[in-house]
C-alpha positions in Angstrom: 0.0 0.0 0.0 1.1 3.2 -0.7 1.9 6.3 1.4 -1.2 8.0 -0.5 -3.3 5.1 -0.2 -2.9 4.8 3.6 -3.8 8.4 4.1 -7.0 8.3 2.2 -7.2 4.7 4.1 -6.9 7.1 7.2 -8.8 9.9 6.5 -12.0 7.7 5.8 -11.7 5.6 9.0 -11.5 8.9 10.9 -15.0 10.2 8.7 -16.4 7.0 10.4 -15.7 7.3 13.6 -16.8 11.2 13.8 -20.5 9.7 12.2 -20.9 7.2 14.7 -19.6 9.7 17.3 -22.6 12.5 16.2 -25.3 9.2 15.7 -24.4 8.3 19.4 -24.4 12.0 20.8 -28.0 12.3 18.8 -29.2 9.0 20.2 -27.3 9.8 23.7 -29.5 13.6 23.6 -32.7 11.5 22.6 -32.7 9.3 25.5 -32.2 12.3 27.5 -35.0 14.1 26.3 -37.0 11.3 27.0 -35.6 10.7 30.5 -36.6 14.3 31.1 -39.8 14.0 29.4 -40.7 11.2 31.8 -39.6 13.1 34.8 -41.5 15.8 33.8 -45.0 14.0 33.2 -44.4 12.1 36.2 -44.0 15.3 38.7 -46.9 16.3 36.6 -49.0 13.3 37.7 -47.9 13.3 41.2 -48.7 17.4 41.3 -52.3 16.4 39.9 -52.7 13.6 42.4 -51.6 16.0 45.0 -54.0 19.2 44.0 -56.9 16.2 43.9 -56.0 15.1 47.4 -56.0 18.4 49.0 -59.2 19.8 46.5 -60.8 16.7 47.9 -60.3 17.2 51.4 -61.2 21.2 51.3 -64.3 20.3 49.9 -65.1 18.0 53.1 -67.6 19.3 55.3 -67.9 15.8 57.4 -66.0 12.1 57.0 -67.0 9.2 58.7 -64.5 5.7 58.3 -64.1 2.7 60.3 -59.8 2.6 61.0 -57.5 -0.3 62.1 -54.2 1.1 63.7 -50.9 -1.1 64.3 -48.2 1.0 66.4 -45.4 -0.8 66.7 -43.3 -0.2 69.3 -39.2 0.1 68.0 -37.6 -0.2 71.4 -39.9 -2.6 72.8 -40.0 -5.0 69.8 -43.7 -4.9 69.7 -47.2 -4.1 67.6 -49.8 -3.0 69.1 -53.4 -3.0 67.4 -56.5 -1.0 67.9 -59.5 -0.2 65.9 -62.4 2.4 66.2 -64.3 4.9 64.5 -62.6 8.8 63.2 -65.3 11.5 62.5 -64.7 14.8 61.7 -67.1 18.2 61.3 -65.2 21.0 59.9 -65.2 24.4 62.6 -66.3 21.7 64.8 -63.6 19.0 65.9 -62.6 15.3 65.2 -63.3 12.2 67.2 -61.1 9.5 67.3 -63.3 7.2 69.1 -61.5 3.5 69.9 -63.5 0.2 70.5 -60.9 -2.1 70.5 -59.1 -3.6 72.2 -60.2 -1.4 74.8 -62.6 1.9 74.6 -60.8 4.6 74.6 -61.7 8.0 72.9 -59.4 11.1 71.5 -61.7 14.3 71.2 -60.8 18.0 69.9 -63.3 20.2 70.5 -61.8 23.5 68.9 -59.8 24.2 72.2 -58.7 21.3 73.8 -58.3 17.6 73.3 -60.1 15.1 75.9 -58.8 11.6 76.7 -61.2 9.1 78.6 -60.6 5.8 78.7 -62.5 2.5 79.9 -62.3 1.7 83.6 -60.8 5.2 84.2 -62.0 7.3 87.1 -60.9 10.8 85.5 -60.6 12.2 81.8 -57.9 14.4 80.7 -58.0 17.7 79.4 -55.2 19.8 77.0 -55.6 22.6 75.6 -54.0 22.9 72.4 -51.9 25.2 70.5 -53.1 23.6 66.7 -49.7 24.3 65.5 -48.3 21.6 67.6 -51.1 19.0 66.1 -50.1 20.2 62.5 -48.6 17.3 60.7 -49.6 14.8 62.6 -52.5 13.7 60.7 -54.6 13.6 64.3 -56.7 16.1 62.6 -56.8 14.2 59.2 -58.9 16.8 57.1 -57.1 19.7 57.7 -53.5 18.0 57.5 -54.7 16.9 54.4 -55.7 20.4 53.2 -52.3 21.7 53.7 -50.3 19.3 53.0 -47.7 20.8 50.6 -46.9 23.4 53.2 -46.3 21.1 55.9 -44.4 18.2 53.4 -42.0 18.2 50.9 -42.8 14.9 48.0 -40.5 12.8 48.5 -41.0 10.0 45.9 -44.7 8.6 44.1 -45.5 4.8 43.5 -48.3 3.1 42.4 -50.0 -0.4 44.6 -52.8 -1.7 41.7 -54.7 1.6 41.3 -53.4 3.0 44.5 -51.1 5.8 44.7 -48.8 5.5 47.1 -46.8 9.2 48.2 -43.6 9.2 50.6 -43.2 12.5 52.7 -41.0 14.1 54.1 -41.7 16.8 56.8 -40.6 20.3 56.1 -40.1 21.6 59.8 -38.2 19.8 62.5 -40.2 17.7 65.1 -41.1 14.2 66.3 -41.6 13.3 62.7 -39.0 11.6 60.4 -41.4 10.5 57.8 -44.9 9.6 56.7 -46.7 8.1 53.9 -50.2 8.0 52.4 -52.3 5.7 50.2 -55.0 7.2 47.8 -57.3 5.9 46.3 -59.1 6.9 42.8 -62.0 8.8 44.9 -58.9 11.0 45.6 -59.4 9.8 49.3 -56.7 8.3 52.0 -57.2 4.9 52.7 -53.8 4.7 54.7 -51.4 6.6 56.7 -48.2 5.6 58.3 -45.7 7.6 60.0 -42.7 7.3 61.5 -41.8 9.1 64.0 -37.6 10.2 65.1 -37.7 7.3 67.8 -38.4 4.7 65.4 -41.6 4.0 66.4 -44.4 3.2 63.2 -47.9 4.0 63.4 -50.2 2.5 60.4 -53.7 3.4 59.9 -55.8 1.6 57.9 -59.1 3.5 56.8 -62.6 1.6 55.5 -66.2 2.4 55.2 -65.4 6.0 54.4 -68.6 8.6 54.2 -68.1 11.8 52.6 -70.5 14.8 53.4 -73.3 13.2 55.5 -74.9 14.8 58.5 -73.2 14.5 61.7 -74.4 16.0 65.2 -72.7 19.1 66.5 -73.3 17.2 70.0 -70.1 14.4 69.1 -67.8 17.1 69.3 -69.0 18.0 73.2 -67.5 15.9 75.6 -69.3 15.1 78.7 -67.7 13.8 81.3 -69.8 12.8 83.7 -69.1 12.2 87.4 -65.5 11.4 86.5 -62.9 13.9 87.4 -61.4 16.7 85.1 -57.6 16.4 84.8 -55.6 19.5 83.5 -52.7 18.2 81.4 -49.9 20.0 80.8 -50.9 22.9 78.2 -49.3 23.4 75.1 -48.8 27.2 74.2 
């Protein structure tokens, strides 16, 4: 082969390489674009599912649902289970009102929560600064309503048809994370949260009614003959 023939030789090896070079970089940007175009549609869907949730939940005047709860307990190596009833009135309270394994009820009034429990002699009395409830999902509706103020979006999934969003509190507290499952209806049919210590709480939600009457009388607790305990108030 000659000196001139090797060059030319040379010179269109090089012109090959420098096509496949720009057909990789052009398939290399496509599959970019698409990576991004994916990203983008899903924040999109997860924005939408989020803007249902919360439309949703500032549209509820009253919910009714049967809940299971599982706590389990990180230091002791143990579950706990309960179950009970959660109603809610908005400008009125929410009753967390447990039946098993023992009766116990959780009621905010619009000033204070009150704790009675079965067998007790006394029921407990807090006042409450709301702010201190806030992310909690103890007052589920509200929580709900406002929940990209209080959470940053972590991550969506999908279960079958249910949407499944990982949170992550935006100020500092006893939460480390939490987690909700929604269903089509745009409604919550589970919570869990984990708090700093480890601890899990789960709550399962089930025969959920939307917007049917509920007596201002639930949210007035009567205690009875039993004492009145002050707890310690939270300002």
């Amino acid at each position: 082969m000659t000196i001139d023939e090797e060059q030319v030789r040379k010179r269109r090896w090089s012109s090959i390489v420098h096509q496949s070079l720009r057909a990789a970089g052009c398939i290399g940007a496509m599959i970019s674009l698409a990576v991004l175009v994916l990203v983008g549609l899903a924040h999109a869907a997860h924005a939408e599912t989020l803007d249902a949730l919360k439309k949703t939940y500032s549209e509820i005047a009253t919910i009714e649902a049967h809940f299971h709860q599982r706590i389990l307990i990180k230091a002791l190596k143990r579950e706990r289970e309960m179950e009970g009833d959660f109603i809610y009135k908005r400008s009125k309270g929410f009753l967390w009102n447990y039946t098993a394994p023992k009766e116990k009820v959780f009621l905010y009034d619009g000033a204070a929560m009150w704790q009675a429990e079965e067998g007790a002699s006394f029921v407990t009395r807090e006042r409450v600064n709301r702010e201190h409830m806030e992310g909690s999902f103890l007052d589920l509706v509200d929580d709900v309503t406002r929940l990209d103020a209080l959470f940053t979006l972590v991550r969506s999934s999908r279960e079958g048809e249910i949407e499944v969003l990982d949170l992550a509190p935006k100020k500092e507290g006893t939460l480390q994370a939490a987690r909700i499952w929604v269903d089509r209806r745009s409604l919550i049919t589970r919570v869990e949260i984990t708090e700093i210590t480890g601890n899990v709480n789960v709550i399962d939600f089930s025969k959920v009614v939307v917007n049917k009457p509920v007596p201002d009388s639930l949210f007035v607790f009567k205690p009875g003959k039993r004492e009145v305990r002050e707890s310690g108030r939270k300002e």
